[in-house]
N, C-alpha and C positions, 0 to 999 in steps of 0.2 A: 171201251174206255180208252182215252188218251194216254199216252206214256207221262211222265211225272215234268219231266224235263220239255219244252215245249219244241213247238216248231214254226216258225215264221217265215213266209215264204215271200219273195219282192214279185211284184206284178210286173211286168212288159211285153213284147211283143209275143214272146211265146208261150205270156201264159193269163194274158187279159182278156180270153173268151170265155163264155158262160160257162161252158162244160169243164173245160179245164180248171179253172176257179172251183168248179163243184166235184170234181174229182179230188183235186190237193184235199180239203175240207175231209172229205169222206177219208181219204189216208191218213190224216192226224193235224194236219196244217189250222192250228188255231189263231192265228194272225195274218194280216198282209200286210207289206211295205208298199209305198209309192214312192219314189224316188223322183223330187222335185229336180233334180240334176237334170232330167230327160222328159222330152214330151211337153204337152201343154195343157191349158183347164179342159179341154174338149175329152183331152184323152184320163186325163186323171178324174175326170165324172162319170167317164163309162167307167170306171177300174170301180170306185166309188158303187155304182149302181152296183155291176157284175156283185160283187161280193155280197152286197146286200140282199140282194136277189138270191144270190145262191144259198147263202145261210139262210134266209128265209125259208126256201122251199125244204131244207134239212133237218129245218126246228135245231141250227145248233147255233151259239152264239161267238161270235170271230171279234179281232181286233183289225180296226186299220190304223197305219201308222205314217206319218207324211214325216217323208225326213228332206231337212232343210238342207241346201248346201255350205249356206254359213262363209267364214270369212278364209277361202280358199283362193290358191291361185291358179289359174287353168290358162293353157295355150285356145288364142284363136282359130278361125277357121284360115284351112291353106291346103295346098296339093300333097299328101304325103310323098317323104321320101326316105332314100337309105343315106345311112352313114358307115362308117368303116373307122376303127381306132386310125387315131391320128389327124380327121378332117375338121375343121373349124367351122361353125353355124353362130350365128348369130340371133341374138333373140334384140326383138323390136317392140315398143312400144309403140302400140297399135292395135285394133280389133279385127283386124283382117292380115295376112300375108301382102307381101308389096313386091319382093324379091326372092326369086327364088333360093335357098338353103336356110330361110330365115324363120323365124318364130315368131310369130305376133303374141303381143301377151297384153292386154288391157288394163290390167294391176301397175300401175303408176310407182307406186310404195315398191314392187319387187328389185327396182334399180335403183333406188336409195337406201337398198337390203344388201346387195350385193358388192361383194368385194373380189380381187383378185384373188386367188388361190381356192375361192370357195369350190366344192364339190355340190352339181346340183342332179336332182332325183328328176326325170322325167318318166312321166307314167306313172306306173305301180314301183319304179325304179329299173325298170327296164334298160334304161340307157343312163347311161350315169358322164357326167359333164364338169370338166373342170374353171374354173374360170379365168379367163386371160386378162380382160381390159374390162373395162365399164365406162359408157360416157354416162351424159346427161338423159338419154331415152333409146339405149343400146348399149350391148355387151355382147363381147367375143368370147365363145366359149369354144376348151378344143373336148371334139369326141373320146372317150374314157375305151367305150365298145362298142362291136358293129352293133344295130339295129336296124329299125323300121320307124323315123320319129311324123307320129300323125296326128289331127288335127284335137282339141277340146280335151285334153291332156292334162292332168296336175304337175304340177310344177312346186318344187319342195328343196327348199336350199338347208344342205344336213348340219343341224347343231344350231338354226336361227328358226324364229318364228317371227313373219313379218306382219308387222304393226298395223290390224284393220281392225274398223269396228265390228262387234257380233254381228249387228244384223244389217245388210243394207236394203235398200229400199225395195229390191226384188223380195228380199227375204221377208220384208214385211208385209208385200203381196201374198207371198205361198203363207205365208201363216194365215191373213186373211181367208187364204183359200180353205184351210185345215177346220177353222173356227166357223166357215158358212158351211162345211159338208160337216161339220161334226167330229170329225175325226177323234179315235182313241186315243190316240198319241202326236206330240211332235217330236223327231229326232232333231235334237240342235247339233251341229255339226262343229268339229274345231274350238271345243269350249277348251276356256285355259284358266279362268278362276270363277268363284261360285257368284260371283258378281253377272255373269253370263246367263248364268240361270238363271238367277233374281231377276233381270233387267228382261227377258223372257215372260217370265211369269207376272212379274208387273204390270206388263202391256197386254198379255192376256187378260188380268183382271178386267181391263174396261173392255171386253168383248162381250158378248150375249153368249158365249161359250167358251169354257174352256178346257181344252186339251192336255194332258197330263204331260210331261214334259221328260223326255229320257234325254240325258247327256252321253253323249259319245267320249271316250276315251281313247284318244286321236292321238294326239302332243304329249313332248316333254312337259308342257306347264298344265298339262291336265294328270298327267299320272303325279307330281308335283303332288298335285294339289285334291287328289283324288278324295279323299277323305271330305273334305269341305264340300266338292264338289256333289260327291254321293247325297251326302245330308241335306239338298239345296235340292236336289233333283229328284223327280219318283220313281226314276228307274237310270242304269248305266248303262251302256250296249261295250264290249271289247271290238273295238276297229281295228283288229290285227293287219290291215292292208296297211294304214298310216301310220303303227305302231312302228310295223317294218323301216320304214323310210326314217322313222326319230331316234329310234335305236337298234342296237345290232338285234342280227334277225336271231340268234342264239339266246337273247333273253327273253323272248316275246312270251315261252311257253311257260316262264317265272311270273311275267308282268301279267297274263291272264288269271294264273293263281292268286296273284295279289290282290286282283281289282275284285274276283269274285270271291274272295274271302273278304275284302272289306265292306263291298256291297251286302254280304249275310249278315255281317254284326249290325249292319245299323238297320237290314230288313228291305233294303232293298233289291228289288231284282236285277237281276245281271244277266244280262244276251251277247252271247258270241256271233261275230260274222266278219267275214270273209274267207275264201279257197276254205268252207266246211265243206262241201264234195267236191270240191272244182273239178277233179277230173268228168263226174257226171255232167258237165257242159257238151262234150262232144260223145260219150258212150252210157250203154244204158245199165252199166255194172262198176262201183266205185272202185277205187285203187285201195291197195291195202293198206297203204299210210291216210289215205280219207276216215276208213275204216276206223283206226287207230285213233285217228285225231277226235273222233265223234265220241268213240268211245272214251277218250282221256277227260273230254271236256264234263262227261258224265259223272265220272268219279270227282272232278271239279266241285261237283256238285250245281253248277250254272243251271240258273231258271228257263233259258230259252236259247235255240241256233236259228240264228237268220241268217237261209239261203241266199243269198244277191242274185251272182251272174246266173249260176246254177238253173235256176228256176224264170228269170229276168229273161233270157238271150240262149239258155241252153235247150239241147233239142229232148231233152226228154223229163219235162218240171213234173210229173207227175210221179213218175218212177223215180226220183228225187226225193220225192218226199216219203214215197214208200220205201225207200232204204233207208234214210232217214230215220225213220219210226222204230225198221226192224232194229236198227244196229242199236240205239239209246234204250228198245225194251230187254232188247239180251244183255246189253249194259248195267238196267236196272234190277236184272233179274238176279245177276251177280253180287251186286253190292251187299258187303255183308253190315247185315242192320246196325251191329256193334259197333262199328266204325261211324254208322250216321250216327248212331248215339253219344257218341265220345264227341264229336263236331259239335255239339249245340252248348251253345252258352246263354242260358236265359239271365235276361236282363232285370233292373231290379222291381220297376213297377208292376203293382198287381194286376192288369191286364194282361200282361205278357206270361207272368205266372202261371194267372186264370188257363189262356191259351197252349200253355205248357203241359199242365196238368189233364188238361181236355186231350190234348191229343197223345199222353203217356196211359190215359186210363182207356183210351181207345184202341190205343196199338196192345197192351196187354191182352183185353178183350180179341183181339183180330177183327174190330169192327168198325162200320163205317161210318162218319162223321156227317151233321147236317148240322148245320149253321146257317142263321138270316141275318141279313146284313145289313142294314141304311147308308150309315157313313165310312163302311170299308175300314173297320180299324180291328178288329179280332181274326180276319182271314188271313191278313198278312203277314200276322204272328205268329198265325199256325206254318204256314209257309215257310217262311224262317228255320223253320225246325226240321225242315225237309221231312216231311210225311211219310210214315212206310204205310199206312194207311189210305185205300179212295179219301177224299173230303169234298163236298157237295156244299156248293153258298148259294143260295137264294137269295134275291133280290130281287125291289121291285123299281131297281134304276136302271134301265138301260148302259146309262154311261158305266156304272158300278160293275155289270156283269162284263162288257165289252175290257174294262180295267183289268178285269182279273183273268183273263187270258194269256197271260205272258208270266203267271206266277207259279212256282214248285208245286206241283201236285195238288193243286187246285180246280175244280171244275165248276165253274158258274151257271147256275141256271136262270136266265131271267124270266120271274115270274111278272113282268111289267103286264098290265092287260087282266094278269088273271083274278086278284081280288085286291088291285089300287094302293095304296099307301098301309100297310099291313101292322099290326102290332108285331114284333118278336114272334111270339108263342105261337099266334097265328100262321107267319111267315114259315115260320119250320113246318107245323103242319099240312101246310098249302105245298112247301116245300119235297114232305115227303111222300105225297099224292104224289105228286109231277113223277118224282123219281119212278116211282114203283109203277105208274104209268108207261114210263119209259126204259122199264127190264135194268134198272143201273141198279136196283136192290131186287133181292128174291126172297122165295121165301125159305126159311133157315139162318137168313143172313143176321147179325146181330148191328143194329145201329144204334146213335148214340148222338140226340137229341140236345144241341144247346140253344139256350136263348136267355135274354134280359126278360124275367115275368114283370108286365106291363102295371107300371104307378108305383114298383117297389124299387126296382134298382138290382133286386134280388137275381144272380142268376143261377139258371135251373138247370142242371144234365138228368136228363130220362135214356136211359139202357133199354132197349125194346129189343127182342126177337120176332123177324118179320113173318106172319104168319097168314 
């Protein structure tokens, strides 16, 4: 069984082979990112296949998630080079380099952003830049500290956020692309009000598919506005890489609190990423502040950690995810239940109750929960309440099972294929064949059966001991 807390791993070069894909999986890895930033349709079909194929041949069901890049500013391509505090570069409007110590940047809107004295982030903030001059499609910046400044770079001017539309016309390509492969999710990237969302999910409407939509929490005007934004979106992800760059790096480990506590009140899930193992980039053993951080985010309580580089570009995605898993189960295994219980605040409708109640007469029992699902509205409740109990949801939607893979101690099983469009009653039953079929229930074990009984409305919990 899966740990409660999930694990999401990014595809890239070192880890978009067959085997690999089916090793993370077998460790715990129930998601994969694509990172439209990098690569192209060739390579994000095989990422696509791979995964599918691997879960396939596992009989277990994964999410994939296509994350946009959204309305960023990035250096173009040019010869990297060093700098040294004190030396002056110049950034060019342009898509290419022209002169050597200069920046090409193709973001037009960035030098109508810019002003003298500003401080600008290049990279992850790596080299920090202050600014001297600005023309009409140029600006003199002097060097802050040494570095190494190279090519496709983010570029982030501290305390502004500059004025672009959410989606531009690439972006409405890779969405294209998410909505013809299917994909579980899209990550929207750089959202700043729920209007971002909306105008996302609108234009999804008129696809033949649509993709469930996670907002990134990136910008000042998203943690702003975090709360509107949560409620607008079906999941949040904490982008602690660009948190860093909008506010000082000593609050980030407050502002992840925030976001994943307001994400639980209103039920939505919340995924952390960025440097979760960083140091497992270059070594096959984390550092003890990785350690630490996996373990805090546990106690967070957060639905999911998505690996990036780690797994994306590091040389050992595998053993990534297997320390991953070990650290968040000795995490879980600490948690003292009192504390989950004092966390939960059920809201006032009686579905949420319903789902309250079911999984408080199930943790009393020590027993295991099976739920059928159609339109995904009673698992995410239970969810919410951070489970000390397994919970097992059947479905016979594809999309619905691949959905609920990034949620708190949730395990979906999709029953697509095995007995078609299912009553309730049915669906659990069908449901807990499969299980017991597949050793997730034994016998002794006690479960604990819900469902709508079909034409009344009425629903049912049956206590069984597995025999």
């Amino acid at each position: 069984m899966n740990p409660r807390v999930k694990i999401l791993a990014t595809l890239g070069p070192s880890s978009g082979d067959f085997e690999t894909v089916r090793r993370m999986i077998r460790e715990g890895a129930s998601g994969f990112r694509i990172n439209y930033a990098h690569g192209d349709a060739r390579a994000w079909d095989l990422y696509v296949k791979t995964v599918r194929d691997a879960s396939a041949e596992l009989g277990v069901t994964v999410s994939i998630i296509g994350d946009l890049p959204g309305p960023q500013v990035r250096s173009g391509d040019f010869e990297e080079f060093s700098v040294s505090r004190g030396d002056q570069v110049r950034l060019e409007h342009a898509p290419v380099g022209s002169s050597p110590r200069s920046i090409p940047v193709a973001v037009r809107e960035l030098f109508t952003t810019l002003e003298p004295g500003d401080v600008v982030l290049y990279g992850d903030g790596e080299i920090s830049l202050r600014v001297l001059s600005v023309e009409e499609h140029s600006s003199t910046l002097l060097v802050l500290n040494d570095g190494v400044v190279k090519p496709r770079k983010k570029i982030v001017v501290q305390g502004k956020e500059i004025s672009l539309p959410m989606l531009s016309g690439r972006d409405v390509e890779l969405l294209n692309h998410a909505v013809s492969n299917q994909l579980t999710y899209v990550a929207l990237s750089y959202v700043r009000t729920p209007r971002d969302v909306e105008l996302v999910k609108n234009l999804l409407k008129t696809r033949s598919f649509q993709p469930r939509v996670i907002a990134k929490i990136e910008t000042r005007s998203a943690y702003l506005n975090l709360k509107e934004i949560a409620g607008s979106a079906d999941a949040v992800l904490v982008a602690r890489g660009d948190l860093g760059l909008h506010f000082p790096l000593e609050e980030i480990p407050l502002i992840q609190k925030k976001i994943a506590a307001v994400a639980d009140s209103l039920g939505k899930p919340c995924i952390v990423a960025t440097q979760v193992m960083e140091s497992m980039i270059e070594n096959p053993r984390p550092s003890r502040s990785d350690v630490v951080d996996v373990y805090n985010s546990v106690y967070d309580m957060v639905d999911a950690l998505m690996l990036t580089n780690e797994t994306a570009v590091g040389k050992y995605p595998v053993e990534t995810v297997r320390w991953a898993r070990r650290i968040i189960e000795t995490a879980e295994s600490s948690l003292d239940p009192a504390t989950v219980q004092r966390s939960r605040r059920v809201g006032g409708g009686l579905r949420e109750k319903y789902a309250y109640g079911l999984l408080s007469l199930a943790e009393s029992l020590n027993a295991k929960i099976l739920v059928y699902t159609k339109g995904n509205t009673v698992p995410p409740l239970i969810s919410k309440h951070r489970p000390l109990v397994p919970v097992y949801v059947g479905t016979s939607s594809k999309a619905v099972a691949e959905a609920l893979t990034i949620y708190y101690g949730l395990t979906p099983v999709n029953l697509e294929g095995v007995g078609g469009d299912m009553d309730y009653e049915k669906g659990v039953e069908e449901l807990y064949r499969v299980v017991r079929e597949k050793r997730l229930v034994d016998i002794g074990d006690v479960v604990v059966k819900a469902y709508v009984k079909s034409g009344t409305g009425v629903h049912e919990i049956i206590i069984e001991e597995v025999r």
